[in-house]
C-alpha positions as CSV (number, residue, x, y, z in Angstrom):
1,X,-114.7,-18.9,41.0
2,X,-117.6,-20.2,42.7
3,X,-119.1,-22.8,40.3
4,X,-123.0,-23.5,40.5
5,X,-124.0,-27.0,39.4
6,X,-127.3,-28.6,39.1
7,X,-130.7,-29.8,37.2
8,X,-132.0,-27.3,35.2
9,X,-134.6,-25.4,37.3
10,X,-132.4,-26.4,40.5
11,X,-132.3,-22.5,41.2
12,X,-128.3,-22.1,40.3
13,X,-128.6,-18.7,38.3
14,X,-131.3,-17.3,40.9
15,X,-128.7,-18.0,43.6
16,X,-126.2,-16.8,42.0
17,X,-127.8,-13.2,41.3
18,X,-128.5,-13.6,44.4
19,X,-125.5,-13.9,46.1
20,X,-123.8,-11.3,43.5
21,X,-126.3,-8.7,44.4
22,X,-125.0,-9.5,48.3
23,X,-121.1,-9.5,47.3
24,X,-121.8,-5.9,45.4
25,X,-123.3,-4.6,48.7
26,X,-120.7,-5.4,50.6
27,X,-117.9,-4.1,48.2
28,X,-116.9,-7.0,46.3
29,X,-116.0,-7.0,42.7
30,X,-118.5,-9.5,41.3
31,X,-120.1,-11.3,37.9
32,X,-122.5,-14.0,37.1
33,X,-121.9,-16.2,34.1
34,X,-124.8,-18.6,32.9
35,X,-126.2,-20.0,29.9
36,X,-128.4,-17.1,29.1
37,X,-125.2,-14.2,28.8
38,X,-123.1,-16.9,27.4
39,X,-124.6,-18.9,24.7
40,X,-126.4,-16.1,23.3
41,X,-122.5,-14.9,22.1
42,X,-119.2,-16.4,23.2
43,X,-120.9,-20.2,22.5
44,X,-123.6,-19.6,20.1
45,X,-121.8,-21.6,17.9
46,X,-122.3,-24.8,20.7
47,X,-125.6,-27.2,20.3
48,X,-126.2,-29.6,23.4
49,X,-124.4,-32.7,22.3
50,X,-121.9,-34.4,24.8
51,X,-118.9,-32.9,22.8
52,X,-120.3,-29.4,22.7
53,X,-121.4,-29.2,26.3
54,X,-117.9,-30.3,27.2
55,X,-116.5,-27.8,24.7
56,X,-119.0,-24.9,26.4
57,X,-117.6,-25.8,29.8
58,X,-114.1,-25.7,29.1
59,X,-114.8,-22.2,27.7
60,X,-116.6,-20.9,30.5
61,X,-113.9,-22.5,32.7
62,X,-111.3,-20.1,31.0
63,X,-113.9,-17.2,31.2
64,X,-113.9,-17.9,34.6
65,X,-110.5,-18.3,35.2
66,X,-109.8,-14.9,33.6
67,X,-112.0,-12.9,35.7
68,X,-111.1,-14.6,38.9
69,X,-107.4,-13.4,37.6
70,X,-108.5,-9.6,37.0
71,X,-110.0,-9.7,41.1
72,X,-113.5,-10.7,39.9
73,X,-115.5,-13.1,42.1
74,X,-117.0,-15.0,39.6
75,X,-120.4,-17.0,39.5
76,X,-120.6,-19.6,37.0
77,X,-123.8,-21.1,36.5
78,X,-124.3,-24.2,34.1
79,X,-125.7,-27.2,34.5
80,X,-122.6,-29.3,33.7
81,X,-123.5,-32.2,33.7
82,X,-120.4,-34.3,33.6
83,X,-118.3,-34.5,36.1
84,X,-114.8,-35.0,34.3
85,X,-116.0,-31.9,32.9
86,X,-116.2,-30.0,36.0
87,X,-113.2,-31.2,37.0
88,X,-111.5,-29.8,34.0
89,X,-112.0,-26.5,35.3
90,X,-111.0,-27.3,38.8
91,X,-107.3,-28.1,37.2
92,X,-107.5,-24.8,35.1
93,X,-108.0,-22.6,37.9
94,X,-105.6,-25.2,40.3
95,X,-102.9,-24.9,37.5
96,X,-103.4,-20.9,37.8
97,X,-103.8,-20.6,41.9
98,X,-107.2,-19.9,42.0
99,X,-109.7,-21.0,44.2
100,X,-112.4,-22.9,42.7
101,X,-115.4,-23.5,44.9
102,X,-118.0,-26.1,43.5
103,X,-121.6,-25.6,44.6
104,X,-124.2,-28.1,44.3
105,X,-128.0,-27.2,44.3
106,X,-129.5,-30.8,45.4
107,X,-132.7,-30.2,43.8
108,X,-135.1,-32.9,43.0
109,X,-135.9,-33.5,39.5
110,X,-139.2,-33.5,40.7
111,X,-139.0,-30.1,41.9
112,X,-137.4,-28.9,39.3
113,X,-140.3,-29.9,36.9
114,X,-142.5,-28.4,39.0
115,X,-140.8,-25.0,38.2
116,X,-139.8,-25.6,34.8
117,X,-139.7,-22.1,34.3
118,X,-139.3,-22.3,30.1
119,X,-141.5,-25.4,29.8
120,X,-138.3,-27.1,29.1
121,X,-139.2,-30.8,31.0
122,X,-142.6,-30.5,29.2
123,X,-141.0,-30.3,25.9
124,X,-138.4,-32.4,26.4
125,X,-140.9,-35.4,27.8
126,X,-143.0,-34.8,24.8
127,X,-139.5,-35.4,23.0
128,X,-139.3,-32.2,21.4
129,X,-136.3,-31.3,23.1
130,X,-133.2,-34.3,22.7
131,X,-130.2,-34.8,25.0
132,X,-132.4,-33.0,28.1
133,X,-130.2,-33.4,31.2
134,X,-132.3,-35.1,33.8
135,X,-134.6,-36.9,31.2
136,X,-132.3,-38.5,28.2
137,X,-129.2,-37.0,29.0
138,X,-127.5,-38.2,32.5
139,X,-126.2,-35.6,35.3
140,X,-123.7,-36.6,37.0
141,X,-124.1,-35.7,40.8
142,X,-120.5,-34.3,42.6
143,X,-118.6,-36.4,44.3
144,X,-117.3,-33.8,46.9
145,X,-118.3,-30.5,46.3
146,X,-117.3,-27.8,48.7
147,X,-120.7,-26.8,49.6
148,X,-124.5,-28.5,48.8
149,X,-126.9,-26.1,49.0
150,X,-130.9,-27.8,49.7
151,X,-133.9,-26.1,48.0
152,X,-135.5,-26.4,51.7
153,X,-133.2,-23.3,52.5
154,X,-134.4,-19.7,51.4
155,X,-132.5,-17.8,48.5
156,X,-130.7,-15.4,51.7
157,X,-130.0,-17.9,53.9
158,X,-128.1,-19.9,50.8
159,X,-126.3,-16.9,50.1
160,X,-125.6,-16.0,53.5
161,X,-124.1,-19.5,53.8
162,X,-122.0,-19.5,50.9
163,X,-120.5,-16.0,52.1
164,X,-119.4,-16.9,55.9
165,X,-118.3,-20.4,53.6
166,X,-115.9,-18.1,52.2
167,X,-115.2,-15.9,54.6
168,X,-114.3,-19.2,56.7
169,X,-111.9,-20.5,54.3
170,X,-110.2,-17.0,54.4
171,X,-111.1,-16.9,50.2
172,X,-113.1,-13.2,51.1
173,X,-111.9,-11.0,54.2
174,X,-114.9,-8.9,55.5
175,X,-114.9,-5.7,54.6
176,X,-114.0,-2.6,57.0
């Protein structure tokens, strides 16, 4: 499971397709989970209070774990914001031998109101929007994740360096 973290609009889910679309081409099994496939169904019933986010992770962390289990690299995308919560679903896939790779996208909030691709910093600064992450909600920034990806770096060359990340750590061997 390669877990994406960051500020909404940090670019996770785009790197993430992105990355999938390079697994798939070179014969990997792979899926991305984010909030768009998964709160439209599995957590539709979830709102964006503390306990429900921490109640969404946990569920994609078992999602996660239950692809990675089937052969499936797995690209969760979520903001999760807390980081008891992503540790959580460290120890789920730890407690199943699976590797679980954190990824940080170090965006600036700044920049990532600059893209603010669904208006989503504008609304929430008007106040329309409660419990934003980044504006009246806190993200908690990881500790030690296993790789920190910087907007500076183009959507291939992050890919590319999460790839030979996992090809170093002997998680993917290359193909024939």
């Amino acid at each position: 499971t390669l877990w994406f973290t960051g500020l909404s609009g940090s670019g996770k889910s785009t790197l993430a397709f992105t990355l999938e679309h390079l697994l798939i081409h070179k014969g990997y099994n792979s899926y991305v989970l984010d909030g768009d496939n998964i709160r439209h169904g599995l957590n539709s019933n979830l709102g964006f209070s503390d306990s429900d986010r921490e109640e969404n992770i946990r569920r994609v962390g078992e999602v996660s774990k239950l692809f990675a289990d089937s052969g499936t690299i797995i690209l969760s995308s979520f903001i999760s914001p807390f980081s008891q919560d992503r540790q959580l679903v460290r120890e789920i896939h730890e407690k199943n031998e699976s590797p679980f790779i954190e990824i940080y996208l170090d965006t600036p909030l700044s920049t990532c109101e600059e893209r603010d691709p669904k208006n989503l910093y504008a609304k929430a600064r008007r106040g329309e929007i409660k419990n934003f992450t980044g504006i009246d909600s806190p993200y908690e920034v990881p500790t030690n994740p296993e790789l920190i990806i910087s907007p500076a770096n183009s959507l291939e060359v992050s890919a590319n360096t999460i790839f030979d990340y996992l090809v170093d750590q002997q998680i993917l061997d290359l193909p024939e």
